[in-house]
C-alpha positions as CSV (number, residue, x, y, z in Angstrom):
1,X,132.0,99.5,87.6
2,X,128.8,98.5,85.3
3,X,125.8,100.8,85.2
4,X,123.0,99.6,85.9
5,X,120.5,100.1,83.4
6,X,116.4,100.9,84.0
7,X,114.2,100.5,80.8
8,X,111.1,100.8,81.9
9,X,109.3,104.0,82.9
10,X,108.9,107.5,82.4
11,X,110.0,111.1,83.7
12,X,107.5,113.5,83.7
13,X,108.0,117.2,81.3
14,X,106.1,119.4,83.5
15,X,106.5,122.9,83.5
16,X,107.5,125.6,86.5
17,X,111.0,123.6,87.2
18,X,112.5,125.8,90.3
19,X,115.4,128.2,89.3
20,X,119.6,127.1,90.4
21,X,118.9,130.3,92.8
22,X,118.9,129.8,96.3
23,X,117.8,132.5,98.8
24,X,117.8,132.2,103.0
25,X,114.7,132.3,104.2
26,X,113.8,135.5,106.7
27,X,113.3,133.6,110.4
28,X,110.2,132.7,111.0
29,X,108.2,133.1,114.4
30,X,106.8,129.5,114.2
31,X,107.4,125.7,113.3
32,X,104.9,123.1,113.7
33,X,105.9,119.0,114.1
34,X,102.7,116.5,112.7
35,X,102.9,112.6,113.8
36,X,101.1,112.1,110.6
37,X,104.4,112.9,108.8
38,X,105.6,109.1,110.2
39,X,103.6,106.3,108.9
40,X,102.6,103.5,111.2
41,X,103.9,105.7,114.5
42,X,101.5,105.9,117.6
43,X,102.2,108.9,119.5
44,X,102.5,109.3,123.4
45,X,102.6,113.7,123.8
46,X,105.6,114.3,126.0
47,X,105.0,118.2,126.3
48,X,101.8,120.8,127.4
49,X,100.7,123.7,126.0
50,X,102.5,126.8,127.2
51,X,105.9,124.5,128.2
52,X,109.3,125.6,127.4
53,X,111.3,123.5,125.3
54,X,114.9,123.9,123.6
55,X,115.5,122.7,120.0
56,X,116.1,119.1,120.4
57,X,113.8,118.2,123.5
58,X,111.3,115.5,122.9
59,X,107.8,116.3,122.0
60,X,106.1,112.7,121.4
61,X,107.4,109.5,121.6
62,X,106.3,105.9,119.5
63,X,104.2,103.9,121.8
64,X,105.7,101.1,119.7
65,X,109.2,101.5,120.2
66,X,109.4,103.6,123.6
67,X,112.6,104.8,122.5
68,X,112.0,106.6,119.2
69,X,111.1,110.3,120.2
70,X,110.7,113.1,117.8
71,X,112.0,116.3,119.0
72,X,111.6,120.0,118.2
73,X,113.4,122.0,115.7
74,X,113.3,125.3,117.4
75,X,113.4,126.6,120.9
76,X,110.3,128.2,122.4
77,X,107.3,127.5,123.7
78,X,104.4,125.1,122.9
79,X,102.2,127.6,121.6
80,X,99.4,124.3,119.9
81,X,98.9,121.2,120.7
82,X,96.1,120.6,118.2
83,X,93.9,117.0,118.3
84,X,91.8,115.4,115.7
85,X,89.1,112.8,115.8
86,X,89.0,110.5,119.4
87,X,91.8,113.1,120.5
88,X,94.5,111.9,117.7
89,X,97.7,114.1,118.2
90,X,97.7,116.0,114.8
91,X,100.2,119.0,115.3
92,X,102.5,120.4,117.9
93,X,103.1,124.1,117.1
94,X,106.1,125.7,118.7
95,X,106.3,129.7,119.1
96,X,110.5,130.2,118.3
97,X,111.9,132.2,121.1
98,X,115.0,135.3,120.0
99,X,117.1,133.6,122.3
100,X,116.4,129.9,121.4
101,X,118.2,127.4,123.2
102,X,119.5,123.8,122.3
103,X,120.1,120.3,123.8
104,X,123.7,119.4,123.7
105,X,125.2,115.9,122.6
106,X,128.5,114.6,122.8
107,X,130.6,116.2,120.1
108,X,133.3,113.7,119.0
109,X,135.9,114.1,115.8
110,X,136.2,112.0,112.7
111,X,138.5,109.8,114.2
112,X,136.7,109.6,117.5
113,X,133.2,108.4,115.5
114,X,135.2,105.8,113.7
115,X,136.1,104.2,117.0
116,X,132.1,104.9,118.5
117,X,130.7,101.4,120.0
118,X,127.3,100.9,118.0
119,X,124.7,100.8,121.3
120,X,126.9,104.5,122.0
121,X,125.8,105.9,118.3
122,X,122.2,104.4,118.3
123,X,121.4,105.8,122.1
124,X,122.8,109.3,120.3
125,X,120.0,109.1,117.4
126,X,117.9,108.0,119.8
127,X,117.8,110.9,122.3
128,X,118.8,113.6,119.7
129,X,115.2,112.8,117.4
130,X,117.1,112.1,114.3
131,X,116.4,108.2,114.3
132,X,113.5,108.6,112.4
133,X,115.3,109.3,109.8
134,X,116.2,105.6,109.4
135,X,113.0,104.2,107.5
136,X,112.7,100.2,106.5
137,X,111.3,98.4,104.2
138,X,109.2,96.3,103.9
139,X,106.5,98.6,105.3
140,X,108.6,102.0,105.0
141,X,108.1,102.8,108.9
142,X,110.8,104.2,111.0
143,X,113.1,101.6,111.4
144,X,113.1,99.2,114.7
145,X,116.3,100.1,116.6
146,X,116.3,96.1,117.9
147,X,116.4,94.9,114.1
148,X,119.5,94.2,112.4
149,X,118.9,94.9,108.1
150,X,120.6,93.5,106.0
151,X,122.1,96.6,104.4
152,X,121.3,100.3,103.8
153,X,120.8,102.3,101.0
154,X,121.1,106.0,100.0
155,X,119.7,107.0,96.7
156,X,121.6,110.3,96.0
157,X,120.2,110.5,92.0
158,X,116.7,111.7,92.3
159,X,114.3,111.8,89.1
160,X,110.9,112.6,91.1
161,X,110.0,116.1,89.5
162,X,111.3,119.1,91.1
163,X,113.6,117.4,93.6
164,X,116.9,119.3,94.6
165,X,120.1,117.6,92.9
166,X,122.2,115.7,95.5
167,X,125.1,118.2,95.0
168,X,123.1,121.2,95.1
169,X,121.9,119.7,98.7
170,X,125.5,118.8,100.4
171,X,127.0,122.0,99.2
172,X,129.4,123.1,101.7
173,X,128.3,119.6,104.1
174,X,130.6,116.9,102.1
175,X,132.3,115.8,105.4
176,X,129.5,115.9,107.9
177,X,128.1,113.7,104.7
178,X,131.1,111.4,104.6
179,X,131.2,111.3,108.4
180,X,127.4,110.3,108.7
181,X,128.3,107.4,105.7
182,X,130.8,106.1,108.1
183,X,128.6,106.3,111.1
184,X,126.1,104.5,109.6
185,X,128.5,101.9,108.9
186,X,129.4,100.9,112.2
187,X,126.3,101.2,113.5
188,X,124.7,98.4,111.8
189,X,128.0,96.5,110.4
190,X,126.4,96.0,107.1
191,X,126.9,97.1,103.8
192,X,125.9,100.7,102.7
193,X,124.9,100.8,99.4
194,X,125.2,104.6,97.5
195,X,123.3,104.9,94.4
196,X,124.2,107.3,91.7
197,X,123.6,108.3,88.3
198,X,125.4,106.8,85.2
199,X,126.9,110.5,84.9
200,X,127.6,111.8,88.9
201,X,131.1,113.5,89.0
202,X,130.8,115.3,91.9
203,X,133.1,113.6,94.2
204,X,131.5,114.0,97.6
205,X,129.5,110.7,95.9
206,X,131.5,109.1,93.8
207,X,134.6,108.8,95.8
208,X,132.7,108.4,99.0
209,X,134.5,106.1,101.5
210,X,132.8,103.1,103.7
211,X,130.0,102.7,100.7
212,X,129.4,100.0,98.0
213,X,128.5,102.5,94.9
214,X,125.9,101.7,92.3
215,X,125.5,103.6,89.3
216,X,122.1,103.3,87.6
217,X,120.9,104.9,84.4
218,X,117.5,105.1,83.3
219,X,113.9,107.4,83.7
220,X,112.3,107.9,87.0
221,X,111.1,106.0,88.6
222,X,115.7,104.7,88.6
223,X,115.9,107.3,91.4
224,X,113.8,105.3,93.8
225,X,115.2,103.6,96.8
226,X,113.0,100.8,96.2
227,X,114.0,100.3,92.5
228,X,117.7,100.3,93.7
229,X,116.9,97.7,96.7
230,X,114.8,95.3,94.1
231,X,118.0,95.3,91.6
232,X,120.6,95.3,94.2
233,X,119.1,93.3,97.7
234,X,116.2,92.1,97.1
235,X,113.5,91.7,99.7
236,X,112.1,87.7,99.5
237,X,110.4,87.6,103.0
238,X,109.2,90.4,105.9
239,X,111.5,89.4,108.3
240,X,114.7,90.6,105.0
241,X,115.2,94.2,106.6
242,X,116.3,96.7,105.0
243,X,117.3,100.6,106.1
244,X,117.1,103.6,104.0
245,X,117.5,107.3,104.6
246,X,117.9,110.4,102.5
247,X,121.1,112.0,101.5
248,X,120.5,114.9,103.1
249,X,119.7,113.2,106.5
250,X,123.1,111.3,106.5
251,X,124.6,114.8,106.3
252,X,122.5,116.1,109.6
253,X,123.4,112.2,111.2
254,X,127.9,113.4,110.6
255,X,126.7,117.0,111.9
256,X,124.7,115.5,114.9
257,X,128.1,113.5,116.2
258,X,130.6,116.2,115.1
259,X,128.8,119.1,116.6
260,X,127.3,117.8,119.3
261,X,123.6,119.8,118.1
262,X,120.6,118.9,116.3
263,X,121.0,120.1,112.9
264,X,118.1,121.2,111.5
265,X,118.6,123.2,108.5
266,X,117.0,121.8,105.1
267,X,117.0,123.0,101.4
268,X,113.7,123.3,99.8
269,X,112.6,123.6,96.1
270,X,109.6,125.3,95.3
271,X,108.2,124.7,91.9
272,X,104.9,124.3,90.0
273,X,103.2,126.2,87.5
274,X,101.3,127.9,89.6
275,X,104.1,129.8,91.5
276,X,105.9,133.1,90.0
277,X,109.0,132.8,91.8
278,X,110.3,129.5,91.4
279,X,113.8,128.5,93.4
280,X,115.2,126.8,96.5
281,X,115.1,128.0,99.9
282,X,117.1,127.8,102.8
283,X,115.5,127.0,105.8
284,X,114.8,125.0,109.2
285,X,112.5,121.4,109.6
286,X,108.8,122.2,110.7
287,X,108.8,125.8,108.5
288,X,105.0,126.4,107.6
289,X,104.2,126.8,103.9
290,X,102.8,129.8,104.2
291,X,106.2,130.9,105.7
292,X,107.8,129.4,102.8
293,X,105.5,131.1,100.5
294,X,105.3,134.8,101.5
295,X,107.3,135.8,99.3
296,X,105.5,134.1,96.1
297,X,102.4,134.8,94.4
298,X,100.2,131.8,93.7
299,X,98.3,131.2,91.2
300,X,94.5,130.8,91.8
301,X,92.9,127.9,91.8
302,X,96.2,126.1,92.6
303,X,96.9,122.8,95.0
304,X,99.4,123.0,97.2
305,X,101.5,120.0,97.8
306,X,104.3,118.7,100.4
307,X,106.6,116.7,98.4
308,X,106.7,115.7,94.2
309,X,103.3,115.9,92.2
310,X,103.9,112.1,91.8
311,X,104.2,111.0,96.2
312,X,103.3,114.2,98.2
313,X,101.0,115.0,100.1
314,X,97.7,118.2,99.6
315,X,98.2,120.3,102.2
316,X,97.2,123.8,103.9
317,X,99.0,127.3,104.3
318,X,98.7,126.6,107.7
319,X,100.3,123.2,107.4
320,X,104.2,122.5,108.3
321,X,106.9,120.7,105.6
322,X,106.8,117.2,105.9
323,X,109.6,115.7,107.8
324,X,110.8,113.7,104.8
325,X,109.6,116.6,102.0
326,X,112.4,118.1,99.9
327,X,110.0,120.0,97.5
328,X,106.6,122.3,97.9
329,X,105.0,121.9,94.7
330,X,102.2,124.2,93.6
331,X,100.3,123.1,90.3
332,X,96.9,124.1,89.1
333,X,93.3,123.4,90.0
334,X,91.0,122.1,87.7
335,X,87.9,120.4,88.2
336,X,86.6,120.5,84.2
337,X,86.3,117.7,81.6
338,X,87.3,118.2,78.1
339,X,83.7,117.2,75.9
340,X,84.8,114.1,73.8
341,X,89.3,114.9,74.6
342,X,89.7,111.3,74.2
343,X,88.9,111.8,70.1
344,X,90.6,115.2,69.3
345,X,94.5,115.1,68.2
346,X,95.7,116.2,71.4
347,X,98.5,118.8,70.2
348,X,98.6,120.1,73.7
349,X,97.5,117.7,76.2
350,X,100.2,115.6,77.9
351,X,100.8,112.0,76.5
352,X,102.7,108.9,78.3
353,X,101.6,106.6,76.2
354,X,102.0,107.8,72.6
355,X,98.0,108.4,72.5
356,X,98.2,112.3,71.4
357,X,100.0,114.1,68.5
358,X,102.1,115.8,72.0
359,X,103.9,112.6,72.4
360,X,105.8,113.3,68.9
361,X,107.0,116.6,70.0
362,X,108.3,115.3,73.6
363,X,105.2,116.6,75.5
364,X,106.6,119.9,74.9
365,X,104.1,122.9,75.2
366,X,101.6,120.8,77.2
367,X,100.5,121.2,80.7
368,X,99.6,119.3,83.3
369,X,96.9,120.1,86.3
370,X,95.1,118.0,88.9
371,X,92.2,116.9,86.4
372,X,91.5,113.4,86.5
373,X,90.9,113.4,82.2
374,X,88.5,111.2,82.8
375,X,86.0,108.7,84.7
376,X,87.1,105.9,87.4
377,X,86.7,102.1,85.5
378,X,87.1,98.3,86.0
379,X,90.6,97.3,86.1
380,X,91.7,97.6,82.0
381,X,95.2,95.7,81.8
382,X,96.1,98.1,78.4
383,X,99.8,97.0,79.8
384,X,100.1,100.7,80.9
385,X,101.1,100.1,84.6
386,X,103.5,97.1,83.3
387,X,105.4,99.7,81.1
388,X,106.2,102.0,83.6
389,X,107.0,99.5,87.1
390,X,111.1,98.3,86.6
391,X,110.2,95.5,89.0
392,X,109.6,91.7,87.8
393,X,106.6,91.8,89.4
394,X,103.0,91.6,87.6
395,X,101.4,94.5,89.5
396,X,97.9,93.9,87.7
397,X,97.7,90.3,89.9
398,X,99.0,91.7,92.7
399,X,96.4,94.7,92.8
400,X,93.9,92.1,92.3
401,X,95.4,89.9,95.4
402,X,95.6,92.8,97.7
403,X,91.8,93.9,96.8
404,X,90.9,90.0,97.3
405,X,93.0,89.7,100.5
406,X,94.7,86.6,99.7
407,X,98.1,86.9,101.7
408,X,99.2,83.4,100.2
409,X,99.5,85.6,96.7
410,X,100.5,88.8,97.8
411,X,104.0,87.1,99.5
412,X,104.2,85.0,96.1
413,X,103.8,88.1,94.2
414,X,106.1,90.0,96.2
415,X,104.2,92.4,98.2
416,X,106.9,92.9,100.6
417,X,109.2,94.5,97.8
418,X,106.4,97.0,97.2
419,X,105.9,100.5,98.1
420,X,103.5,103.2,97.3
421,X,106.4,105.7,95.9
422,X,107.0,103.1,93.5
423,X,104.0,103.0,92.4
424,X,102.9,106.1,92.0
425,X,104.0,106.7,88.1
426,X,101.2,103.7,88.2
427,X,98.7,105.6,88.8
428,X,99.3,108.7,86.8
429,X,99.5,106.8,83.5
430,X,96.7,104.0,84.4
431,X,93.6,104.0,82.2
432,X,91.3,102.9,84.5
433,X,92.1,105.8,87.1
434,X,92.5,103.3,90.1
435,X,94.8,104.7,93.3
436,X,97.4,102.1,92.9
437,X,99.6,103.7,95.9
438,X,97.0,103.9,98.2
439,X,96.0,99.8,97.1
440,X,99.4,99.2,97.7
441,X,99.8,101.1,100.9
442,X,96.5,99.1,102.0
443,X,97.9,95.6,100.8
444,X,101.5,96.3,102.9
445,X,99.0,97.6,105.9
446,X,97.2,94.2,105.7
447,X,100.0,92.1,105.6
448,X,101.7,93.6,108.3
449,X,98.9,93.6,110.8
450,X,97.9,89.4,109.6
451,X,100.7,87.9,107.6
């Protein structure tokens, strides 16, 4: 099999990597669900405040696709229904009852799900909640359960900082894994591509049955799903489909079918420089960070995020996990500027680009915080952005295209390949201190409302 091999790009040394501990959580009394955690969805509220639900019952529903529901992950009551601006559905909070009960689904063996008809396994995902777990690009919404893709992918070699290793996260859940590969399979009737790294052993991924398996080698961003899906099935047009879903979430699709329950159990990591107890945790979808953190001391000032320091998302104590979060990262504050940085050595200030004495040592000893390190500017094409995007795409021309709103030049220069998580090592390393995600995110919103 030949590796494929990622040149460009850059993994980030940052300090307060999470421990190979993993502890069980203590039950906690609440878990809150956020529309906001599912781009592009428009939520209908299927539940009232005070209203009894078991885990698995539908809270909102897509007014899009008026099958897609998202359900809860506890029993209990409503306890919240909180609204935003114009009475935008923000949070459902649900008070977890002793007692909680569950929905039931049809539990069916390995055989049995080999045999499933594929309307039988998409009305299961349907009703159960989990078929937001099936995202596609281009766009990266929840995937249209009329479409047919092209083929699926499952990156299971993450290089985002802090992320769980894919082993560490199907320990003990290798055949509901395998049996949600399979499913997936017949579902759709197209190929499901795995990636890996160069080096996986574990054999829950590299002797995976139903799969076409890819082997990549390279820094992050080669972990990407979009990376994998520009080198492997490439997305020409916005009508080329293409499905994608986390490792972990093909696991809870083999538990759904071969239990017949909602599975709702995650493993988190917790890391950042600013926490003193760094490690992964056991626990359920919808757990509140302060929940998660109770047993941590932070340190102050310190920003709290739901996902990597590179894609996720500032958030609240009060705030739930996001849906699609494997990592809370906590890093510190700062809101100071170094008088003339840009002209001293640099022995301890982080370097991508070779421009400090760090860079020689590895970027070992620095460490990195939320400063900007430095002022917004005009677009500066140093080449920075080119040396760190493994596309073959000229992402300074498309920024300029998407900022111009010529749709004509966006398709030509490949818009629809293009996602904000890959550009996110963009925007750390660019000089001119421009949100290239959020350009990008606006550029994908653009053409799919008018191209």
């Amino acid at each position: 099999m030949s590796v494929i091999t990622i040149q460009k790009g850059h993994t980030l040394r940052i300090g307060g990597e999470p421990g190979s501990s993993i502890s069980s959580l203590q039950p906690a009394g609440r878990v809150a669900v956020s529309p906001g955690d599912f781009y592009g969805i428009k939520p209908r509220l299927l539940v009232k405040i005070g209203e009894e639900v078991k885990k698995g019952t539908p809270l909102f529903g897509d007014k899009r696709f008026r099958d897609v529901v998202v359900t809860s992950p506890a029993g209990g009551r409503v306890s919240e229904v909180i609204l935003g601006d114009r009475r935008r559905l923000e949070k459902i909070v649900i008070a977890i009852a002793e007692g909680e009960e569950a929905e039931r689904f049809t539990a069916c063996s390995l055989d049995e799900c080999l045999v499933l008809e594929p309307d039988d396994i998409r009305t299961t995902l349907l009703r159960s909640g989990l078929w937001p777990v099936l995202r596609q690009r281009p766009f990266s919404i929840i995937a249209d359960p009329q479409a047919s893709p092209k083929a699926v992918f499952v990156s299971a070699m993450p290089t985002a900082p802090f992320v769980p290793s894919t082993s560490m996260l199907l320990e003990g859940r290798e055949h509901f894994f395998q049996a949600g590969l399979l499913l997936l399979g017949r579902l759709t009737g197209v190929p499901v591509h795995l990636s890996v790294s160069a080096d996986e052993t574990a054999e829950v991924l590299v002797k995976a049955e139903g799969v076409e398996l890819h082997r990549f080698r390279g820094p992050h961003p080669a972990g990407n799903v979009g990376i994998q899906i520009h080198h492997i099935a490439p997305i020409r047009h916005r009508d080329d489909v293409v499905w994608y879903l986390l490792p972990r979430d093909v696991a809870r699709i083999g538990e759904l079918f071969l239990t017949g329950e909602l599975p709702t159990d995650i493993l988190v990591a917790l890391g950042g420089e600013a926490l003193s107890n760094r490690c992964h945790v056991r626990t359920r979808q919808g757990v509140l960070l302060e929940d998660l953190l109770k047993n941590n001391d932070v340190e102050e000032p310190a920003r709290l995020i739901s996902g990597d320091v590179l894609t996720g998302i500032a958030r609240r104590r009060t705030d739930a996990l996001g849906f699609y979060d494997e990592v809370v990262s906590v890093i510190p504050e700062s809101g100071t500027r170094e008088f003339l940085g840009w002209l001293l050595p640099g022995r301890n200030r982080y370097s991508a680009s070779n421009l400090f004495l760090s860079s020689l040592a590895g970027n070992k000893g620095t460490r990195l915080d939320t400063a900007l390190n430095g002022s917004r500017r005009v677009i500066i094409p140093f080449g920075n952005i080119e040396s760190v995007l493994p596309m073959d795409i000229l992402p300074t021309w498309l920024l300029k295209m998407i900022l111009a709103r010529d749709i004509d030049e966006m398709e030509r220069l490949g818009i629809y390949e293009c996602d904000p998580e890959d550009f996110a090592l963009c925007s750390f390393v660019d000089a001119s201190k421009m949100e290239i995600s959020a350009i990008i995110r606006e550029g994908l919103d653009y053409m799919q409302q008018n191209g």
